[in-house]
Phi, psi and omega in degrees: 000115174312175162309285184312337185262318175305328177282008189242117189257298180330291186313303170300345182278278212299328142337288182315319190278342214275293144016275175326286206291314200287323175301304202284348176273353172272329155295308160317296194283349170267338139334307167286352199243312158315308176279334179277332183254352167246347179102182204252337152320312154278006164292096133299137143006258198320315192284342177277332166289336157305304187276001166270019164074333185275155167277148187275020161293324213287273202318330190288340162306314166280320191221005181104293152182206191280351159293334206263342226238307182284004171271314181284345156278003143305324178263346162278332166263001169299308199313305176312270150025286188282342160327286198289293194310313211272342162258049223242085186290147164197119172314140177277176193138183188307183184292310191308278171352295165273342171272354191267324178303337185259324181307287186323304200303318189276348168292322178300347187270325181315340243221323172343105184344295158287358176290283186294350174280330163297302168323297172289000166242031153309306189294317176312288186328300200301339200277319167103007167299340157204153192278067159248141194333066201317306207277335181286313177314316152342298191293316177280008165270316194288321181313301194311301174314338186282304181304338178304324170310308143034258215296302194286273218047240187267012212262333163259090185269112183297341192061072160042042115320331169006284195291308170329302194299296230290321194312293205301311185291319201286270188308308176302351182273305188308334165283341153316295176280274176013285161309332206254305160332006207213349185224140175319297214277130185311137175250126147264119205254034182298280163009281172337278148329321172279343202273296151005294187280255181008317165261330169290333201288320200286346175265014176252328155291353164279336176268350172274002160299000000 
């Protein structure tokens, strides 16, 4: 290290965060990885500081403790989440065509690694299964629920149905994943899905009659 990298503390700070910030997303994402491959029982504390390599001072340090750690993996897949929507390309062209760009696109953010690890433990919270922080998870169930409009916007015009469809799309991609949460074994729900692009495009080709 020059003279010179030494006398510069702004450089060593911003190292030093950079650090941080790289602990605390390798903690999030083995969080994340420990609840889709073991369920959310097994996240612990002890066990998640294990499979992050880390001690568990390390995590009360980023994040408090393991409520405040299972929240920040909620604001990260919400964030993600709104990411994967809001960059959504949807082609111009026939209807079908566009309503399968949206369908797709919001299963991939639904269907998403943080995605279903926010969920159960969404699902967990509401269950009363750990004291995590409820009413804030509530609130950020609801904001999710809020995206549904999104999934729609400006990109389709619905004859101001919008908010129904994004309704719609929210409980079947979620229930969707629900199921695929409930079983060892890959489900495919392409079926499913085409059935989905079916029902918006004929209501979206009836109101252009």
């Amino acid at each position: 290290m020059t003279p010179a990298q030494r006398s510069n503390p702004t450089r060593k700070i911003r190292r030093t965060q950079l650090r941080g910030d790289r602990t605390r997303d390798a903690i999030i994402g083995e969080t994340v990885r420990c609840i889709n491959e073991e369920g959310f029982a097994a996240a612990s504390a002890s066990h998640i500081a294990e499979r992050a390599g880390v001690t568990w001072g390390v995590i009360q340090y980023h994040f408090g403790d393991r409520n405040g750690l299972l929240s920040a993996v909620i604001v990260d897949g919400f964030q993600s989440f709104r990411r994967s929507i809001e960059s959504v390309s949807v082609p111009a062209g026939p209807s079908r065509q566009r309503v399968e760009a949206i369908v797709e696109a919001a299963w991939a953010a639904f269907s998403s690694p943080e995605s279903r690890a926010s969920f159960e433990i969404l699902i967990s919270a509401r269950a009363g299964r750990d004291q995590i922080q409820v009413g804030e998870l509530e609130s950020m169930a609801s904001d999710m629920r809020a995206l549904s409009g999104v999934l729609v916007g400006d990109r389709v015009d619905l004859g101001g149905q919008d908010a129904v469809v994004g309704e719609v799309l929210w409980a079947t991609l979620r229930g969707l994943v629900m199921a695929q949460m409930l079983t060892s074994r890959t489900i495919n729900t392409s079926r499913e899905r085409a059935l989905l692009v079916d029902l918006i495009t004929g209501l979206l080709d009836g109101l252009a009659v």
